[in-house]
C-alpha positions as semicolon CSV with decimal commas, in nm:
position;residue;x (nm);y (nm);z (nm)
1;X;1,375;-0,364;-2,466
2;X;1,553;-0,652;-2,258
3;X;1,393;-0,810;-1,974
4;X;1,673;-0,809;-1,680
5;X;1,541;-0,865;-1,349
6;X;1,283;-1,043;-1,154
7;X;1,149;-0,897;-0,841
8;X;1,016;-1,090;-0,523
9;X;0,793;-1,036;-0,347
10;X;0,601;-1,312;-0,117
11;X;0,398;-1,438;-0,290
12;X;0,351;-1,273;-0,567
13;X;0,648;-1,254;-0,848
14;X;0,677;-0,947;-1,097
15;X;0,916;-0,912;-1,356
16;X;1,091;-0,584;-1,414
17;X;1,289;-0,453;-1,734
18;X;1,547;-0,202;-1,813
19;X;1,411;0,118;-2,009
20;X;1,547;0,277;-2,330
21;X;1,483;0,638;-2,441
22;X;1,362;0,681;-2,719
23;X;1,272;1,044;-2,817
24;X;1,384;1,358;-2,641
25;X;1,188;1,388;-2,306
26;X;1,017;1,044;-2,332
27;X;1,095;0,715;-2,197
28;X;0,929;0,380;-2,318
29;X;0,845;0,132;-2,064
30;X;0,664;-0,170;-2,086
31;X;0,247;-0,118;-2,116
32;X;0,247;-0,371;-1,820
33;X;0,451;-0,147;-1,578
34;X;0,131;0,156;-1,619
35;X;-0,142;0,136;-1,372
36;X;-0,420;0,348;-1,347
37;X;-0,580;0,444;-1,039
38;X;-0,807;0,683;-0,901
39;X;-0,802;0,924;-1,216
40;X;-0,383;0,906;-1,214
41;X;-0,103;0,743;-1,366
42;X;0,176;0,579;-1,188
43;X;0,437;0,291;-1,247
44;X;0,678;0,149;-0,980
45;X;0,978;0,142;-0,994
46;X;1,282;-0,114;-0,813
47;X;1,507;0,160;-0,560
48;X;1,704;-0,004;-0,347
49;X;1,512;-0,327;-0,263
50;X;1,139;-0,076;-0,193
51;X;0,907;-0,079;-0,442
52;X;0,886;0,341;-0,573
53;X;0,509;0,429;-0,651
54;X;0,609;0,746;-0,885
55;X;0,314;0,901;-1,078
56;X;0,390;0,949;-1,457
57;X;0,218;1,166;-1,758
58;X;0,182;0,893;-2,062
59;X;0,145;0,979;-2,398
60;X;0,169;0,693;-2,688
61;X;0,099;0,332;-2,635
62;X;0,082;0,056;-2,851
63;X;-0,036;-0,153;-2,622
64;X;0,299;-0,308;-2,618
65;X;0,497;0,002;-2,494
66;X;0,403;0,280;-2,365
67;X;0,551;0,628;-2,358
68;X;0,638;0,825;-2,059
69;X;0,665;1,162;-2,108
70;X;0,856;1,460;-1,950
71;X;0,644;1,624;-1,615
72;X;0,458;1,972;-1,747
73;X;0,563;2,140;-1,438
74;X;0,952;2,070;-1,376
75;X;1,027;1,932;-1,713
76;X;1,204;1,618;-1,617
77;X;1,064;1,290;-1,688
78;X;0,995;1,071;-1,340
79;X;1,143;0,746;-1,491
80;X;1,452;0,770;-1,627
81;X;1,624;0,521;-1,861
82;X;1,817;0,250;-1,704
83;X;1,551;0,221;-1,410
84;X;1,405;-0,080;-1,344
85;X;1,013;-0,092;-1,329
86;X;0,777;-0,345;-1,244
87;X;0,542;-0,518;-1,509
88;X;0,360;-0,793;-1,314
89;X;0,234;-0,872;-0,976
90;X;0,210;-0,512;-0,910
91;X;-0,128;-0,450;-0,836
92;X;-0,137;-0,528;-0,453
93;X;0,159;-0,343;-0,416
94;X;0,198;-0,079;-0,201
95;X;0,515;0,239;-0,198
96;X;0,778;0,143;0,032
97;X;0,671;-0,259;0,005
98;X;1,050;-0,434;0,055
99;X;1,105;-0,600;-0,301
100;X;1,393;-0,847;-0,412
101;X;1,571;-0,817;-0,763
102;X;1,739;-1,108;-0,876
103;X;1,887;-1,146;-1,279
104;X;1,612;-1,321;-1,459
105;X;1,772;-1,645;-1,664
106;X;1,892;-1,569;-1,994
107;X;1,845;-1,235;-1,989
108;X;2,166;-0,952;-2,012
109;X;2,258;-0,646;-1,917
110;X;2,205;-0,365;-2,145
């Protein structure tokens, strides 16, 4: 997993990375980007400078990575590779919050 972006928001800075699937019907993000809140899962996710609160099923972590898996109802899983979540800073967040993603330094496009 590469690190590719770095999100602002004042004054808080998160850092978001680009996702790689793994398995059929699973995604792995980043055990950072998964918040837990009132009995659900959910992960943001960058979408056109708004922070995207999207609730996700999770299966596997490592505490590393964790594993995103496909929704029991319409089969489709809610983050798709190549999205960019947030992993940091992402607590106080709310959906719809204006975000900025810049390239972090060093890092490169999958």
């Amino acid at each position: 997993m590469t690190l590719v972006a770095l999100a602002l928001r004042r004054p808080v800075t998160t850092v978001a990375a680009t996702l790689a699937l793994v398995l059929p019907g699973r995604v792995i993000v980043p055990s950072g980007a998964v918040i837990e809140g009132d009995g659900r899962t959910l992960v943001f996710r960058a979408r056109a400078g708004r922070a995207d609160w999207v609730y996700v099923p999770v299966g596997r972590s490592n505490g590393v990575e964790t594993e995103i898996l496909a929704d029991s109802v319409s089969g489709r899983t809610l983050v798709e590779p190549g999205d960019t979540v947030l992993v940091g800073g992402h607590l106080t967040l709310t959906h719809d919050a204006p975000i900025r993603v810049r390239l972090q330094e060093g890092a490169r496009n999958p």
